[in-house]
C-alpha positions in Angstrom: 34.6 -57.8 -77.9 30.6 -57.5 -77.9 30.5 -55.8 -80.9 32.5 -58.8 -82.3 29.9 -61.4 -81.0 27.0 -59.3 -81.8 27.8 -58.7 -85.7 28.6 -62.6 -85.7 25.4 -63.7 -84.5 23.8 -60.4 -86.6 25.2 -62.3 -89.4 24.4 -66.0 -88.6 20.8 -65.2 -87.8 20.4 -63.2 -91.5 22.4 -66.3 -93.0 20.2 -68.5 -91.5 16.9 -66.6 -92.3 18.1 -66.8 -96.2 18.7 -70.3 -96.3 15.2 -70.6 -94.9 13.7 -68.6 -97.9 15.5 -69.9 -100.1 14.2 -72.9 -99.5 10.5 -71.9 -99.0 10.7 -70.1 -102.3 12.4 -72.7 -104.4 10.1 -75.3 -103.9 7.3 -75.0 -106.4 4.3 -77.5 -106.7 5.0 -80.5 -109.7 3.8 -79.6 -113.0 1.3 -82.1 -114.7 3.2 -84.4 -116.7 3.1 -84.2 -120.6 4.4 -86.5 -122.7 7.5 -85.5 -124.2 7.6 -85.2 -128.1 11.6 -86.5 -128.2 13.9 -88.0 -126.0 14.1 -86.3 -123.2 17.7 -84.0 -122.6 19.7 -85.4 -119.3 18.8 -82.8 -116.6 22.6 -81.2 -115.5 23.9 -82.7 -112.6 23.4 -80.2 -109.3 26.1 -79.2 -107.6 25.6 -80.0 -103.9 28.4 -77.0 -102.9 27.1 -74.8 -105.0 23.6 -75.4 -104.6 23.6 -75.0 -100.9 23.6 -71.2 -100.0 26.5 -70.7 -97.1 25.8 -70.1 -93.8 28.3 -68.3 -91.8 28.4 -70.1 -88.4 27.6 -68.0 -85.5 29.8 -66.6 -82.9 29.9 -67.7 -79.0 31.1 -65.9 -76.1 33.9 -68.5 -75.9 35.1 -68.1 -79.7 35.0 -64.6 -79.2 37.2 -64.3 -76.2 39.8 -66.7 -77.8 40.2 -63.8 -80.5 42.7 -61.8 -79.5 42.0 -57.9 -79.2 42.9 -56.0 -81.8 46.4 -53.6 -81.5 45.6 -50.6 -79.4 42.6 -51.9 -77.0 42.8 -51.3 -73.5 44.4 -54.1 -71.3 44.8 -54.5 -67.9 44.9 -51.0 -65.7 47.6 -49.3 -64.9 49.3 -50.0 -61.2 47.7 -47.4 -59.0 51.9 -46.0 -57.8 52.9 -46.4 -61.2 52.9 -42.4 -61.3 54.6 -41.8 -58.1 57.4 -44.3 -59.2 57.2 -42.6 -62.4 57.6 -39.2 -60.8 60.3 -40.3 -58.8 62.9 -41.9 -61.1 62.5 -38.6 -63.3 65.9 -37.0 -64.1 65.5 -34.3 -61.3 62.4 -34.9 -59.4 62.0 -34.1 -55.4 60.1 -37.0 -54.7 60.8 -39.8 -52.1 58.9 -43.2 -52.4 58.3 -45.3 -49.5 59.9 -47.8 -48.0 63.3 -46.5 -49.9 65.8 -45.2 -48.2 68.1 -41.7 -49.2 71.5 -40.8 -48.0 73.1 -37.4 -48.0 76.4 -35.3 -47.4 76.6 -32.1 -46.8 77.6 -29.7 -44.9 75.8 -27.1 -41.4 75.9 -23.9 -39.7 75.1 -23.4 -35.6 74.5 -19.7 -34.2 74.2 -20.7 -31.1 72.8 -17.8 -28.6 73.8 -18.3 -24.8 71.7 -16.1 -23.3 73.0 -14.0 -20.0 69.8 -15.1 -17.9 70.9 -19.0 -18.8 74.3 -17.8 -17.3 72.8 -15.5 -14.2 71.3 -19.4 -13.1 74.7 -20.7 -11.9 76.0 -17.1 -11.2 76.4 -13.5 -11.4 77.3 -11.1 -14.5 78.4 -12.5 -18.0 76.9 -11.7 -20.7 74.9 -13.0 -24.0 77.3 -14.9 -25.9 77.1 -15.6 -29.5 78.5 -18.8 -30.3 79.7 -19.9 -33.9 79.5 -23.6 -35.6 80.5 -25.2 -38.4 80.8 -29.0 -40.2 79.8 -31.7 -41.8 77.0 -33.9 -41.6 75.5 -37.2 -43.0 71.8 -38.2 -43.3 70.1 -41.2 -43.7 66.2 -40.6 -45.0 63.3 -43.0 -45.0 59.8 -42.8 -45.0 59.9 -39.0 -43.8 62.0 -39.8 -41.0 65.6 -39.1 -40.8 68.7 -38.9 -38.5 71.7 -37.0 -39.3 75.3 -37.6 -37.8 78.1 -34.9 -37.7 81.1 -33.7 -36.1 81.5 -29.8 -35.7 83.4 -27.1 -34.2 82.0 -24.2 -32.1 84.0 -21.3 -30.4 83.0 -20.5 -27.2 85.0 -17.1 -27.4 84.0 -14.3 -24.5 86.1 -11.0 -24.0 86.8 -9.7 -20.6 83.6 -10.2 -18.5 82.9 -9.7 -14.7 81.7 -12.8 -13.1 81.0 -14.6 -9.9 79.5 -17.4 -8.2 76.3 -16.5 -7.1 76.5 -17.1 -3.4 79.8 -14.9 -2.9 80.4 -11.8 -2.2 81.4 -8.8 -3.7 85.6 -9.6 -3.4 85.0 -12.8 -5.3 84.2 -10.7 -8.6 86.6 -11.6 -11.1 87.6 -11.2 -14.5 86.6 -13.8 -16.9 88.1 -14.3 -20.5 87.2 -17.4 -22.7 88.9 -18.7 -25.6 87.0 -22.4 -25.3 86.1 -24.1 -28.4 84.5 -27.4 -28.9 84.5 -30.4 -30.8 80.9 -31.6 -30.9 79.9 -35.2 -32.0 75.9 -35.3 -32.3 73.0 -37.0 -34.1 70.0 -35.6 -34.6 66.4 -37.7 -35.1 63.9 -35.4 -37.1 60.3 -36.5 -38.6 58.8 -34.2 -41.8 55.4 -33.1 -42.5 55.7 -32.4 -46.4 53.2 -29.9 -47.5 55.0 -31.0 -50.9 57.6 -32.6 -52.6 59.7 -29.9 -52.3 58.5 -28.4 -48.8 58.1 -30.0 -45.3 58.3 -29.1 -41.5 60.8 -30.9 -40.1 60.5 -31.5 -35.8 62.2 -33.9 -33.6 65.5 -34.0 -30.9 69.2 -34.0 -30.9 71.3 -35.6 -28.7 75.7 -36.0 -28.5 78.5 -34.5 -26.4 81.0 -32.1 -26.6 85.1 -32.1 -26.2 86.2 -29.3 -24.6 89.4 -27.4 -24.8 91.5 -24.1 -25.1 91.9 -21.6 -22.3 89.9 -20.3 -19.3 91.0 -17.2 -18.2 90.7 -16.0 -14.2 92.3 -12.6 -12.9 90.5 -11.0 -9.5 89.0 -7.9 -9.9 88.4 -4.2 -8.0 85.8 -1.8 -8.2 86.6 1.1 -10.3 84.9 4.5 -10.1 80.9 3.7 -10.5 80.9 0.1 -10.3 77.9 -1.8 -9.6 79.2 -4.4 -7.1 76.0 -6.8 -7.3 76.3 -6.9 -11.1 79.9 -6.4 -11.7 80.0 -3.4 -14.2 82.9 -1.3 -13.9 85.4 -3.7 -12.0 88.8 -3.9 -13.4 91.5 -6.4 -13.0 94.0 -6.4 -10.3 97.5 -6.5 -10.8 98.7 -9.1 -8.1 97.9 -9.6 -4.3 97.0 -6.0 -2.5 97.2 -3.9 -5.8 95.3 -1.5 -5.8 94.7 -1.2 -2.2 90.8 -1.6 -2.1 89.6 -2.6 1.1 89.1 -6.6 0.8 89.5 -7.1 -2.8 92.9 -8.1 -4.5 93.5 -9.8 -1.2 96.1 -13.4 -0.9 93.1 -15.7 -0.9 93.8 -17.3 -4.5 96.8 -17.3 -7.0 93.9 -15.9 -9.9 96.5 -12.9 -11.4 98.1 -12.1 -14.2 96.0 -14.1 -16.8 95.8 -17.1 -14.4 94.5 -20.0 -16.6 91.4 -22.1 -15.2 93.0 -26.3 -15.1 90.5 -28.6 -16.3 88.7 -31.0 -14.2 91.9 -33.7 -14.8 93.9 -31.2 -12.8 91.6 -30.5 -10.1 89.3 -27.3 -11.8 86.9 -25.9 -12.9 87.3 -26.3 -16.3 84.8 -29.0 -18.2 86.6 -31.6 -20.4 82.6 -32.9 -21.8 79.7 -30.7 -22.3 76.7 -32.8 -22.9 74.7 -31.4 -26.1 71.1 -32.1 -25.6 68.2 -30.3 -27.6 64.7 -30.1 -28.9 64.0 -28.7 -32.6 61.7 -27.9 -35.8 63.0 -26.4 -39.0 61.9 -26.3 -42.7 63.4 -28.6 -44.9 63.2 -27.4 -49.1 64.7 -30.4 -51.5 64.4 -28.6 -55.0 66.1 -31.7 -56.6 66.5 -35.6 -55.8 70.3 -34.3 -55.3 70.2 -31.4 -53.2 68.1 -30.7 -50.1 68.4 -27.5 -47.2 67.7 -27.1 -44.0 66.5 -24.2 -41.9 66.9 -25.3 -38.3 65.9 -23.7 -34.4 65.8 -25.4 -31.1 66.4 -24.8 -28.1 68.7 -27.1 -25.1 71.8 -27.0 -23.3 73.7 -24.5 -25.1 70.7 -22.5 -25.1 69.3 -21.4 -28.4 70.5 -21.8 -31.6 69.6 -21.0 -35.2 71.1 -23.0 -38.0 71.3 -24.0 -41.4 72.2 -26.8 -43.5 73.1 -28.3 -47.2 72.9 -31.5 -47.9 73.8 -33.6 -51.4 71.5 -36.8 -52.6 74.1 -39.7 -53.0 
C-alpha cells in the first residue's frame, strides 16, 4: 500500500515539476514589431485541453487505503488455535481440544492380586489369590479429565485352603473352599498428564461396590503327619464329628462337615452380600486415533492390588 502512495506522489511531484518548465521555457520575450508586408494570416485557435500538459493528481493516504489490495496480499492473521482445531478435525488425529467433551465404549481387564499378608490381617493361613475381571466400560473425557462407569465380573475362586480366625486355636483350623464371584458396579475419576497427543499418565481414584454370591465352603480339619498347627499346612478335612479320633479336633462344636456351605449375612453368617471396592491408581493411557484409545492400569485398595487393562472406542 506504501509503494502505491509513494509511486503516486513520485508521479505527481515529476508532473508537477514539468508543467513548471514547461512554462518557464515557453515563455519567450516579445519580438519587436515589424510591419507586416500583407494581411496578416489568423493565428490558429489554441486548444486550451491540449495546450495544458496533464498533471496526474497526487495520491493521499486516504485514497490509497480506499483501494482495495490486490488478489493475494496478506489480510488479517491467522487465529492463534486455528492449527490445533485444524489438527483436531483431521480424519484420524489423537488430538482433544478444550472445553469439548469425548465419549467412549469399550471394554477392561482386572488381575486383581489378594495378597496372603492382606489375608493373615483378619486371620490365619490362606493364601495369595489371583483374582480374574472382566466388562465393559463407558468414559466421558474433557479437558484431560475423565471418569469411566462399568459393570464387571470377578471370580473369587480358592481351592482347598487351611484357615482360621486369628485369635483361635489350633481345633478351629478348618478347610476353606471358595467359589465367590462378584458383580462389581464402579466409577473411576482419572486426570492425564499428556506427554503427547498420543501418550499421557493417567492418576486419580476409583470408587463402587460389589454383589456378592456363589458358595463358601467350611469343613473342620485334623492334623495330618507333619502339620504346622500355627500355619495350617498339612491339615486335612474331617469326615464328620470324632473322625479321625485326634485329640480335640473334629469335635461336636459346629455342624462345618461334609462340604458345609457358609449362609450369607441374610441368614445369620459369615458370608458378605456387599464388598465395598475402593482404590487409588495411575496407568498410561496411548489414543493412536480420535476412535480408539488403551489403557494400562495399577492401583492398589480393598481388593488389594490389581493390574489391568482396557480398550476403549471414540463415539
Amino acid at each position: 500500500m506504501y509503494k502505491i502512495v509513494g509511486s503516486s506522489l513520485v508521479l505527481g511531484l515529476l508532473a508537477s515539476w514539468s508543467s513548471l518548465a514547461w512554462g518557464a521555457e515557453g515563455t519567450a520575450p516579445a519580438a519587436e514589431a515589424k510591419p507586416a508586408a500583407g494581411p496578416t494570416p489568423e493565428a490558429p485557435k489554441a486548444d486550451p485541453a491540449a495546450a495544458a500538459p496533464t498533471t496526474a493528481t497526487p495520491a493521499t493516504p486516504e485514497t490509497a487505503a480506499a483501494t482495495p489490495a490486490p488478489e493475494g496480499a496478506a489480510g488479517t492473521a491467522p487465529d492463534q488455535d486455528s492449527g490445533l482445531v485444524a489438527d483436531a478435525e483431521a480424519g484420524g488425529s489423537p488430538v482433544e481440544l478444550p472445553g469439548k467433551t469425548y465419549y467412549f465404549v469399550g471394554a477392561r481387564y482386572r488381575a486383581i492380586i489378594v495378597p496372603k499378608f492382606m489375608i493373615n490381617l483378619f486371620g490365619s493361613g490362606g493364601e495369595t489369590v489371583v483374582v480374574h475381571g472382566f466388562g465393559p466400560e463407558f468414559a466421558i473425557r474433557k479437558n484431560a479429565f475423565e471418569y469411566n462407569l462399568s459393570i464387571w465380573y470377578a471370580g473369587y475362586g480358592m481351592k482347598d485352603v487351611a484357615f482360621k480366625a486369628k485369635d483361635d486355636g489350633a481345633p478351629a483350623w478348618e478347610i476353606v473352599n471358595s467359589e465367590l464371584k462378584s458383580i462389581f458396579i464402579t466409577a473411576d475419576f482419572l486426570w492425564s498428564q499428556d506427554f503427547t497427543p498420543e501418550f499421557a499418565l493417567n492418576y486419580g481414584l476409583g470408587g463402587g461396590f460389589g454383589i456378592i454370591f456363589g458358595d463358601l465352603k467350611r469343613v473342620q480339619a485334623y492334623p495330618g503327619d507333619g502339620a504346622n498347627e500355627n500355619t495350617g499346612e498339612g491339615f486335612l478335612k474331617c469326615t464328620g464329628p470324632g473322625v479321625p479320633d485326634v485329640g480335640n479336633f473334629c469335635d461336636g462344636s459346629n455342624d462345618h462337615y461334609n462340604d458345609y456351605t457358609e449362609p450369607s449375612w441374610a441368614d445369620g453368617g459369615s458370608k458378605p452380600i456387599l464388598f465395598p471396592w475402593f482404590v487409588l491408581q495411575t496407568g498410561l493411557r496411548y489414543k493412536p486415533h480420535r476412535n480408539f484409545a488403551a489403557r494400562f492400569d495399577a492401583g492398589f485398595g480393598t481388593s488389594g492390588f490389581f493390574l489391568g487393562i482396557g480398550a476403549d472406542y471414540g463415539l
